[in-house]
N, C-alpha and C positions, 0 to 999 in steps of 0.2 A: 643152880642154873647150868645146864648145859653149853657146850661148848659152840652149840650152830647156836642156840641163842642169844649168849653171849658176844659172838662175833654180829647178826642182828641187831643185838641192842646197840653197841657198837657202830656199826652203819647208820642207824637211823640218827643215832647223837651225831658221829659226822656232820649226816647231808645238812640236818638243821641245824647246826653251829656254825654251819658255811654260809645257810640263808640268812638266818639270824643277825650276823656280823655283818651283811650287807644293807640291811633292814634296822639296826636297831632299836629305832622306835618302836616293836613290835615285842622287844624283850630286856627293856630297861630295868633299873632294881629301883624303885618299882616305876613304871610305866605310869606316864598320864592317864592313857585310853583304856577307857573300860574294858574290861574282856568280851565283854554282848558287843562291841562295834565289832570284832573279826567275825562271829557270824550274824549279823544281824539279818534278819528274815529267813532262815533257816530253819528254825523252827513251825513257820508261818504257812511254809511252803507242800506240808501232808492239805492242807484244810482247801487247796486250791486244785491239787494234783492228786488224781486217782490212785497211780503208781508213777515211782519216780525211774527218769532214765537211768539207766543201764552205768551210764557214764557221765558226768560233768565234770571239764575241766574250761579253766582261762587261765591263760597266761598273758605278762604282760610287763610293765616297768612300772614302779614303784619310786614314790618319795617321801619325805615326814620333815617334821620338824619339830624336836624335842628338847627340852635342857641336857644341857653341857652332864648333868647328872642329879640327881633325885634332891629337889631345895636348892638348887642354882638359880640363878637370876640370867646367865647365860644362855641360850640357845644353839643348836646346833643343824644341819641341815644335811639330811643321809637317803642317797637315790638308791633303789634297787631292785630284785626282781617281786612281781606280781605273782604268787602258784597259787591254783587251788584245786587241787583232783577232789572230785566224790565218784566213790561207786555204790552207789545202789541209796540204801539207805544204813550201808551198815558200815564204811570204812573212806576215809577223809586225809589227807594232807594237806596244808595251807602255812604257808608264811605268818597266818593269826595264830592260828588252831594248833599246829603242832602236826603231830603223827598218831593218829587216834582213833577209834573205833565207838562205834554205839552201840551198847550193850542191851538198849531194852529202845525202845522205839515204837512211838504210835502219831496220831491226828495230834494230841495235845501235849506229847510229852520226850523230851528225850534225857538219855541216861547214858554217860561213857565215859571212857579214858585213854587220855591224852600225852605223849611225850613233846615237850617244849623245850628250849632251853633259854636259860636266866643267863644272860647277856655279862653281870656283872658290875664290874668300874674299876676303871685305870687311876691308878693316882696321880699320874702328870697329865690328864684331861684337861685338867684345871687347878688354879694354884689353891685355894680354899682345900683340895684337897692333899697337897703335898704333906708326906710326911704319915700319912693313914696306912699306905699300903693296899697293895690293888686287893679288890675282890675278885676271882677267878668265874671263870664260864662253868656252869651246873647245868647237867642233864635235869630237868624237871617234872616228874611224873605228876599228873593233873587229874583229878576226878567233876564229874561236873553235870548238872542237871537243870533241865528246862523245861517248865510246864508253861502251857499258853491255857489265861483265863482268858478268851478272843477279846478284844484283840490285844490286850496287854499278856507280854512274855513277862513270864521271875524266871530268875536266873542266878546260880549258886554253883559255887567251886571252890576245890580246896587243893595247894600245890604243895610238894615238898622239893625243894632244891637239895639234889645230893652232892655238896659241896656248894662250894661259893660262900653265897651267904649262909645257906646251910638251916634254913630254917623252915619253917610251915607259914603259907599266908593263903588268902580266899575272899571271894570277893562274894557281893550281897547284891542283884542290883534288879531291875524292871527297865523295862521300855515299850515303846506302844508306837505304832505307824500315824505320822502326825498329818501326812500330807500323801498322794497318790494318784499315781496316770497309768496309762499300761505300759510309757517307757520312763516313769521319774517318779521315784518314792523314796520319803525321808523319815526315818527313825528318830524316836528320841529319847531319852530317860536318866535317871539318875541310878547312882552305884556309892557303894562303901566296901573301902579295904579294910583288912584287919590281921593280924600276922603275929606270931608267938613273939616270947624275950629274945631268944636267936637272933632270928632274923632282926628284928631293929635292932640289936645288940651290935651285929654285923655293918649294917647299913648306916646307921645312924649315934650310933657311939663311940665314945670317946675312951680309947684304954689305958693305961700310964703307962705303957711304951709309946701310943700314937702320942699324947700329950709331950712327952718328951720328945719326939721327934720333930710334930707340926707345930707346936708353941701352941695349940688348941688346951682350955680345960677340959679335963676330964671329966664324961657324964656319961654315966649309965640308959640306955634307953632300952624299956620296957615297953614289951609288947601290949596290945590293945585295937583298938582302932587305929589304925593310920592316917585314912583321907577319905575324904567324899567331896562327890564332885558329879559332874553332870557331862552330859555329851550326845554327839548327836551322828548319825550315819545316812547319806545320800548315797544313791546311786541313780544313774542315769542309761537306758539302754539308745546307743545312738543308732545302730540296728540291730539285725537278727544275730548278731555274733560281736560287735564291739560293744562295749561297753565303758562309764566311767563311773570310780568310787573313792568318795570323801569323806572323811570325820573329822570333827574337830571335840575336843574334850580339855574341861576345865577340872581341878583336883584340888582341894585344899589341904594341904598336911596338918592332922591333929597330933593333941595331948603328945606324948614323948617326943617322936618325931617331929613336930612343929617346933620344940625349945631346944631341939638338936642346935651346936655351933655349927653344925658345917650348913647349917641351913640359911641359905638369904631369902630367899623370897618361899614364902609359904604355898601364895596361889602357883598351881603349876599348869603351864598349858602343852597342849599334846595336838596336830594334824599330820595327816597322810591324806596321798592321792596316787589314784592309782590310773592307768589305761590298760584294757584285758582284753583279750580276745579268747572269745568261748567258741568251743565245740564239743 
């Protein structure tokens, strides 16, 4: 890797570690909210539109409410900003999405990759986790693909955190527009996560230093499925340039991950709401 793009890569992990941390419900380890709620209709959007503008962007203020951290019983409650640039059809930034481009792109299909970054967790968040040890903020490189059978989206992706948790995870999911006006339409579908030994090794287990530190037993957690769960995306255009957007999303933590000790509550709930202003 060269030096200009090393210092590039470098910038781009900044800006979005800056959003990121104001945002965190957007890149929790792992997150309630599907991955299809940050772009929900996006895909949708060739079968309506001949050619697409030049430019879209909104900006705006952003809020969520998310666990304290992955199998908490806790809640937390995190304002921040709203971004979402597209140019054309081929190159994207957003607060969901990350810093990312589309590599193949048509009416029923899109194919790209994405830099995100994986938020982590703090060990004195919460006492459940004292004694663990933090997990560190990971750039995370994202590949990701959408085919619309009209009107139901699939939806597939696969990330690797370079540090942090340090592992591979990817998400399974559909959704389909359930309701629609010309200024109010609502998404909805269900998703499964799934994620190597690593990663729930990191996330979700127990080491015999953590054990000796937290008074936690020690347990190994193997990768597999992690959680599924369901969820949903509105938005509302209140005119020709403001706009509002909501999700709310439920998650069940499976097999390893579910008989984690640091785990209390299995069901995990996840909302954000946002106000934008487009041009």
């Amino acid at each position: 890797m060269g030096e200009r793009m090393r210092r590039g890569f470098g910038a781009a992990v900044a800006l979005l570690t800056l959003i990121a941390g104001s945002v965190g419900a957007r890149a929790q380890t792992p997150s309630p909210m599907a991955e299809w709620q940050y772009s929900a209709g996006v895909p949708l959007r060739p079968s309506f539109e001949d050619t697409a503008p030049e430019w879209q962007v909104e900006v705006g203020a952003a809020a969520a409410v998310q666990p304290l951290y992955a199998g908490a019983a806790k809640y937390r409650f995190l304002p921040g900003p709203d971004i979402d640039v597209r140019y054309r059809d081929l190159a994207f930034f957003s607060v969901g999405e990350g810093l990312g481009v589309n590599l193949l792109q048509d009416k029923t299909y899109r194919v790209g990759l994405a830099l995100g970054v994986d938020q982590g967790r703090e060990a004195d968040s919460a006492t459940r986790l004292h004694g663990t040890g933090d997990i560190g903020l990971a750039p995370t490189p994202k590949l990701f693909a959408e085919y619309v059978l009209f009107p139901v989206v699939l939806r597939a992706d696969v990330r690797r955190a370079l540090g942090g948790v340090d592992g591979w995870s990817g998400d399974l999911s559909a959704y389909v527009p359930v309701y629609g006006t010309k200024s109010f339409f609502v998404f909805a579908g269900p998703t499964a996560a799934f994620v190597d030994d690593t990663y729930n090794r990191h996330a979700f287990g127990i080491s015999e230093t953590q054990h000796l530190r937290s008074g936690l037993p020690r347990y190994d957690a193997t990768g597999g499925l992690q959680s599924a769960g369901f969820g949903s995306s509105m938005t509302w255009l209140i005119t020709d340039h403001w706009l509002v957007n909501s999700g709310l999303s439920a998650q069940r933590l499976l097999d390893a991950a579910a008989h984690s000790p640091l785990v209390q509550e299995r069901l995990q709930y996840d909302a954000f709401f946002t106000v934008g202003y487009s041009f």
